[in-house]
C-alpha positions in Angstrom: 0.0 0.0 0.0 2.8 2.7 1.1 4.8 1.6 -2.4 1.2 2.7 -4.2 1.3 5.6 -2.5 4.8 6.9 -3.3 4.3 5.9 -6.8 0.9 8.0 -6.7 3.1 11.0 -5.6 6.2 10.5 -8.0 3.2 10.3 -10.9 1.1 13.6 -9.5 4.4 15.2 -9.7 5.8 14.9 -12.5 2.7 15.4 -14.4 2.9 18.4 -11.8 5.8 19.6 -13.6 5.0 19.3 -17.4 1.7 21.5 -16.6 3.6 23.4 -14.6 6.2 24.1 -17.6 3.2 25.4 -19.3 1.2 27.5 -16.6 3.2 28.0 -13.7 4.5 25.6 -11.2 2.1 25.7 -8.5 -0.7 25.4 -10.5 0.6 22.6 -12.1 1.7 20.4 -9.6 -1.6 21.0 -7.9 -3.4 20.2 -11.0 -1.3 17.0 -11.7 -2.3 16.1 -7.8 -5.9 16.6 -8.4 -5.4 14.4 -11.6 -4.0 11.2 -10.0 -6.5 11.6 -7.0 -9.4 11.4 -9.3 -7.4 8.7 -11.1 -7.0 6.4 -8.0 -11.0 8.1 -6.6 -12.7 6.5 -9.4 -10.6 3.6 -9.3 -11.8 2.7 -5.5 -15.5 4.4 -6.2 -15.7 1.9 -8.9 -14.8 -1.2 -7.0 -17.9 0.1 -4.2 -16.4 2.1 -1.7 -17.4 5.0 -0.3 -16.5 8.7 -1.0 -16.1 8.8 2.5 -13.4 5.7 2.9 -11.8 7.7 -0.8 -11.3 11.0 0.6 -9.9 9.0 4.4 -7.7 7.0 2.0 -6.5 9.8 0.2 -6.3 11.9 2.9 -8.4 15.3 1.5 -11.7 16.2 3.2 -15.0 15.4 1.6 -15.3 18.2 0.1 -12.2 18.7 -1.8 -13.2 15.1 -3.0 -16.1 16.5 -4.9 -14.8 19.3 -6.2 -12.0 16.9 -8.1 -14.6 14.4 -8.9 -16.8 17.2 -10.7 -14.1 18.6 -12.6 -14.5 14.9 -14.7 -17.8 16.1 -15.5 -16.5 19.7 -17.5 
C-alpha cells in the first residue's frame, strides 16, 4: 500500500511539472495532484467504496473530493 502511494506522488508530480512548464509551477503540480486523485477516486468508487473511505484513504476532506470528482464532469 505505502509503495502505491509513493508511486501516486512521484506520478502527480511529474505530471505536476510538465503543466507546470506550461502555466506555472504551483498550479501545475496541484493540478497533476488533483489528476491522479481522481485517477485512483474513481478507481476505489468503482470497485464500491465510499466517497467517505476515498477522501480518508486519500487523505483530502469530503469536500475537496467533490470538487476533483466534478471537474470529470467539465
Amino acid at each position: 500500500m505505502c509503495e502505491a502511494i509513493i508511486q501516486m506522488q512521484n506520478s502527480y508530480r511529474n505530471e505536476g511539472i510538465r503543466i507546470g512548464e506550461r502555466r506555472g509551477k504551483t498550479e501545475g503540480i496541484e493540478i497533476g495532484r488533483n489528476q491522479e486523485l481522481r485517477k485512483i477516486a474513481v478507481k476505489l468508487l468503482n470497485y464500491g467504496q465510499s466517497k467517505e473511505y476515498v477522501a480518508n484513504f486519500l487523505e483530502i476532506s469530503n469536500a475537496h473530493l467533490e470538487s476533483i470528482l466534478s471537474e470529470m464532469n467539465k
